[in-house]
C-alpha distance (Angstrom), angle and dihedral (degrees) to the residues before:
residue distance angle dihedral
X1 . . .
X2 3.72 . .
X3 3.92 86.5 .
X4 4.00 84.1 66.4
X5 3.62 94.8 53.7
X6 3.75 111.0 96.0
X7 3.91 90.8 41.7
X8 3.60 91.4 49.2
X9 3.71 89.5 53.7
X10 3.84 95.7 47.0
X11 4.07 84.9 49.3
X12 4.12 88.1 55.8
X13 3.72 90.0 48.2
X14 3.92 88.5 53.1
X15 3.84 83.4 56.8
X16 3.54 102.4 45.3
X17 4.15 87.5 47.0
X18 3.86 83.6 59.0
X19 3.54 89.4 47.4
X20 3.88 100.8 -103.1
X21 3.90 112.9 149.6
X22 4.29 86.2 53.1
X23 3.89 115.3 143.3
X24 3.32 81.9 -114.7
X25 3.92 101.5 56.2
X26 3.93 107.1 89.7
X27 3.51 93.0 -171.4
X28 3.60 130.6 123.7
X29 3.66 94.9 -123.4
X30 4.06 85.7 48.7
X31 3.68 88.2 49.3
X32 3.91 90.8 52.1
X33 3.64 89.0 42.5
X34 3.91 92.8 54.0
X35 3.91 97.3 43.9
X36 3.62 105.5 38.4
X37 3.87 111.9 16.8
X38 3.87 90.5 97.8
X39 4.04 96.0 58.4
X40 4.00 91.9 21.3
X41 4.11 90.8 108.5
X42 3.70 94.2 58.1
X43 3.75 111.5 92.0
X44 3.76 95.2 -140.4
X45 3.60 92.8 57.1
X46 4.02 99.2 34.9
X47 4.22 79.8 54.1
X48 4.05 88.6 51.6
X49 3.76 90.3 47.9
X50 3.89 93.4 54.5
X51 3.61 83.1 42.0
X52 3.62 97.7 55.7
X53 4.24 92.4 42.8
X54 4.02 91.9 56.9
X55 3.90 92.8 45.9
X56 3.87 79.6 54.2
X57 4.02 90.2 76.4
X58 4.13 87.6 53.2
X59 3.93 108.9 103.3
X60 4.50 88.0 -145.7
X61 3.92 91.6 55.0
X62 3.48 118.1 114.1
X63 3.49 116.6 -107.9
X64 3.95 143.0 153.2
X65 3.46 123.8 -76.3
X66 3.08 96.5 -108.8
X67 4.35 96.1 37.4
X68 3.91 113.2 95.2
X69 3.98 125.0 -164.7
X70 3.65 111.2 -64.8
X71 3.64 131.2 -162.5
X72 3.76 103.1 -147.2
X73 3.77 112.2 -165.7
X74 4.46 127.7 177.2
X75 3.50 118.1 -123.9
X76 4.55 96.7 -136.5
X77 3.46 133.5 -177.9
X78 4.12 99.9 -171.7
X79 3.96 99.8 -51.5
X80 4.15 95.1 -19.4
X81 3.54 131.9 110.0
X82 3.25 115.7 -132.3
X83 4.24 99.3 156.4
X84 3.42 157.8 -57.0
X85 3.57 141.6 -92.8
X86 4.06 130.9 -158.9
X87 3.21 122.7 -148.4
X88 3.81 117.4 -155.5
X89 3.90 111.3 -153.9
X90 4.04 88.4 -167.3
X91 3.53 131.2 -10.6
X92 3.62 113.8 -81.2
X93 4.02 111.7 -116.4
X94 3.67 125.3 -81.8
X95 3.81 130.0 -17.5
X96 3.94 91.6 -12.7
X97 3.39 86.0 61.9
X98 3.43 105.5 47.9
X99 3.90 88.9 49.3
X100 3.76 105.3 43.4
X101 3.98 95.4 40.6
X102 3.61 123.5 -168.5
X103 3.77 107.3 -65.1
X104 3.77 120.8 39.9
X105 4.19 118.2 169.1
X106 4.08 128.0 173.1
X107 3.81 126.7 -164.8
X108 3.67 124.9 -138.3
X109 4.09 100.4 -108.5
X110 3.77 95.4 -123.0
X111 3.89 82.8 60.2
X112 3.48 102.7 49.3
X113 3.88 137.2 116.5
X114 4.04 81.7 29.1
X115 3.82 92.8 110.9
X116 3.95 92.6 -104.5
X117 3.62 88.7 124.3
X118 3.42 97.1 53.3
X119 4.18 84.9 41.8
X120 3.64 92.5 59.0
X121 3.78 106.8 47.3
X122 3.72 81.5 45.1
X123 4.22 84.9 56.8
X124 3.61 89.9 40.8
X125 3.47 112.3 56.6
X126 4.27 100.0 59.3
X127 4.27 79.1 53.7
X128 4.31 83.4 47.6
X129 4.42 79.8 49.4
X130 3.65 90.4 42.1
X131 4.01 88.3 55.2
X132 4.15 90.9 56.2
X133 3.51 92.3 -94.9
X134 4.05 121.3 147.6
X135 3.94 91.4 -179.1
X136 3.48 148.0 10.2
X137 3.03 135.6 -153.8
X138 4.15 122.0 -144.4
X139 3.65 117.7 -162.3
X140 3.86 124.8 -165.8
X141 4.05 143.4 166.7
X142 3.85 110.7 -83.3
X143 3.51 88.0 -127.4
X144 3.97 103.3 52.3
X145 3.84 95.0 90.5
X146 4.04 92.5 178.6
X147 4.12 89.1 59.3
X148 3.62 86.6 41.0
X149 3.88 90.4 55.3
X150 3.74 90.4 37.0
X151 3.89 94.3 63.3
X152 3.59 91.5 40.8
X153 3.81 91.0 59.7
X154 3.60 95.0 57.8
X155 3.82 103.0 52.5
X156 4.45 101.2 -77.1
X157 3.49 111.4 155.5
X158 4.14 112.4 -163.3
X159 3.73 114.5 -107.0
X160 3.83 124.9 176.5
X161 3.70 117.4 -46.6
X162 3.91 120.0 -127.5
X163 4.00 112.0 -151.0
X164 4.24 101.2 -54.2
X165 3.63 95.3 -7.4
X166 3.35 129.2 107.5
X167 3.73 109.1 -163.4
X168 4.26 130.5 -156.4
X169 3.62 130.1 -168.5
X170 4.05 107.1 -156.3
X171 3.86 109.6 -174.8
X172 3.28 116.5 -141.7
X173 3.64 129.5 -141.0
């Protein structure tokens, strides 16, 4: 994983320039960006990270209430970062839930509008079968049109929206 390292710093950077990591920014990546982008460079710590993100997917590892298992998979080309899916293994509880849905991914911006979006919900959702899963559901801003088009090339059909989010069901088969 260590190979990965100085790309998946210079992807981080690209987030931060487009103001990722912001109080504001509930993301994973911005939560990532907020805890460890101080000590990310250090090997030590860049190997706990990765560490920490595959325990995620373990049913016994300590989580927030509100956190469920999560498969969380890197988007490479070779030894680049390009970005990063989450993998749901059940709907976390309540309005969270409901808004985040199962799978969530996010490309790098100098790799975008390159189809790896599309790519990796494609890649994600015989893992999302794999789990038990017979849907998903996919959940994005009303005004991203490229994740909007992104779901809808891999099978989302539009269910209600809740506030911002539009939200998908893709059934899986």
């Amino acid at each position: 994983m260590l190979d990965v390292h100085k790309s998946f710093l210079e992807a981080m950077a690209e987030y931060q320039a487009e103001g990722r990591g912001s109080p504001g920014d509930h993301s994973n990546i911005g939560s990532d960006i907020r805890a460890y982008a101080p000590a990310w460079s250090s090997p030590e710590v860049f190997r706990s990270f990765v560490a920490g993100l595959r325990a995620q997917a373990l049913p016994d590892t300590p989580r927030p209430a509100n956190y469920v298992p999560t498969t969380v998979l890197w988007w490479l080309e070779g030894v680049d970062y390009l970005g990063r899916l989450n993998i749901r293994h059940r709907l976390a509880p309540g309005v969270i839930g409901e808004r985040n849905g199962h799978i969530g991914y996010d490309v790098r911006p100098s790799a975008r509008r390159r189809g790896h979006a599309t790519a990796m919900l494609a890649a994600a959702l015989p893992i999302a079968a794999g789990l038990g899963l017979d849907r998903v559901l996919i959940t994005c801003d009303a005004d991203n049109e490229a994740s909007r088009r992104t779901i809808e090339r891999n099978g989302g059909v539009p269910a209600e929206r809740i506030d911002e989010k539009l939200r998908y069901w893709i059934t899986l088969s």
